[in-house]
Structures are given as structure tokens and as C-alpha cells.
FIPADREN-465062 format. One record per residue (C-alpha): x, z, y. Coordinates in nm, 3 decimals, decimal comma. Layout:
! residues N
((X Z Y)) ...
This chain:
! residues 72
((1,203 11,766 -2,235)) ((1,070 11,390 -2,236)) ((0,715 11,288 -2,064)) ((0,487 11,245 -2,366)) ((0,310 10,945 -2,162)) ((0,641 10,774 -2,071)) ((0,743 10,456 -2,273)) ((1,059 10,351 -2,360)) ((1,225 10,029 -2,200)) ((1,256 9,718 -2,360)) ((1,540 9,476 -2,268)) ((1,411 9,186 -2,092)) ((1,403 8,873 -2,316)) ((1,596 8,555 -2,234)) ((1,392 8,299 -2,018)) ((1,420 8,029 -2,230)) ((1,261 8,244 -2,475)) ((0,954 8,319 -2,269)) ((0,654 8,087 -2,376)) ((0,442 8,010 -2,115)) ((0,384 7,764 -1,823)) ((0,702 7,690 -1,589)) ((0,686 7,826 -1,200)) ((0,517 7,547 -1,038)) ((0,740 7,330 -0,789)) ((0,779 7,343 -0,413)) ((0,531 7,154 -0,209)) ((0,691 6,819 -0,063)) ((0,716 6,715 0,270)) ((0,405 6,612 0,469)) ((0,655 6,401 0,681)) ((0,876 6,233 0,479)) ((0,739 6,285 0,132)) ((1,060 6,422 0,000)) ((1,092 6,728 -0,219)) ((1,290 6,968 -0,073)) ((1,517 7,280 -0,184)) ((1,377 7,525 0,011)) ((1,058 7,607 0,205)) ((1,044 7,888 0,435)) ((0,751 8,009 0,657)) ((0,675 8,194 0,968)) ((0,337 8,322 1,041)) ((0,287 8,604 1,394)) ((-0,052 8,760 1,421)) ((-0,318 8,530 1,551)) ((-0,058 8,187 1,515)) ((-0,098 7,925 1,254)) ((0,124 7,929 0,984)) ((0,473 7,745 1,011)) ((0,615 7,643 0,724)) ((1,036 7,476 0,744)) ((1,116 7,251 0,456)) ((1,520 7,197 0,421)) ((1,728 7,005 0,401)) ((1,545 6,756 0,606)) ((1,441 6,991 0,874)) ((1,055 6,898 0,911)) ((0,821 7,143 0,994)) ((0,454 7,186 0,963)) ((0,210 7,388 1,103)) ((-0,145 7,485 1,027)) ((-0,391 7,387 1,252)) ((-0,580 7,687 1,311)) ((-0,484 8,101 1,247)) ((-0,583 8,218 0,919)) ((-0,892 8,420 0,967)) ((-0,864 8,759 0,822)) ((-1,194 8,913 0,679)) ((-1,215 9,276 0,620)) ((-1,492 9,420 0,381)) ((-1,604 9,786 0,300)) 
């Protein structure tokens, strides 16, 4: 017996197809001012961020640990 809430499935449309606006691009490089391929970050509890842009290798860190605020 089918769930009388469920909906059926679509199939996804093409991408090119989607209106809207495109995914915005990477930051660049505070070092060099290049735009790289790939940024990857790092972050431990109570560290600054660390963020690894490649291919050129430069890294950048935030200067303080984000502060985490917890509300009711």
C-alpha cells in the first residue's frame, strides 16, 4: 500500500536548464592574488581557521578563534 503523504520523484533537470544565479567563485589568494583551483581548510577547537589554497601552496590563517555563542 503507498504512503498517502509521500510524493513522487521528479528527475532532476539539466543544469544548464536551471535559472538562477551561478555558485559564486573561490576566494583568491591573500598572498599572491591568484585564483586558485582549490581551497581547503582546517579549523581544531579553540585554533583560528586555516585555510590552503592550491596549486600555489599559500596558506592563511585567521587571526583569532571563532567565538562560538550559544543561546537558549
Amino acid at each position: 500500500m503507498r504512503d498517502p503523504h509521500s510524493t513522487p520523484l521528479a528527475a532532476a533537470p539539466e543544469c544548464s536548464a536551471v535559472p538562477g544565479p551561478l555558485p559564486a567563485p573561490l576566494p583568491r589568494c591573500p598572498v599572491c592574488a591568484g585564483a586558485p583551483e582549490r581551497v581547503s581548510w582546517r579549523q581544531r577547537p579553540g585554533e583560528p581557521v586555516v585555510l590552503a589554497f592550491a596549486p600555489c601552496g599559500h596558506r592563511w590563517t585567521s587571526p583569532a578563534p571563532p567565538v562560538l555563542a550559544v543561546t537558549p
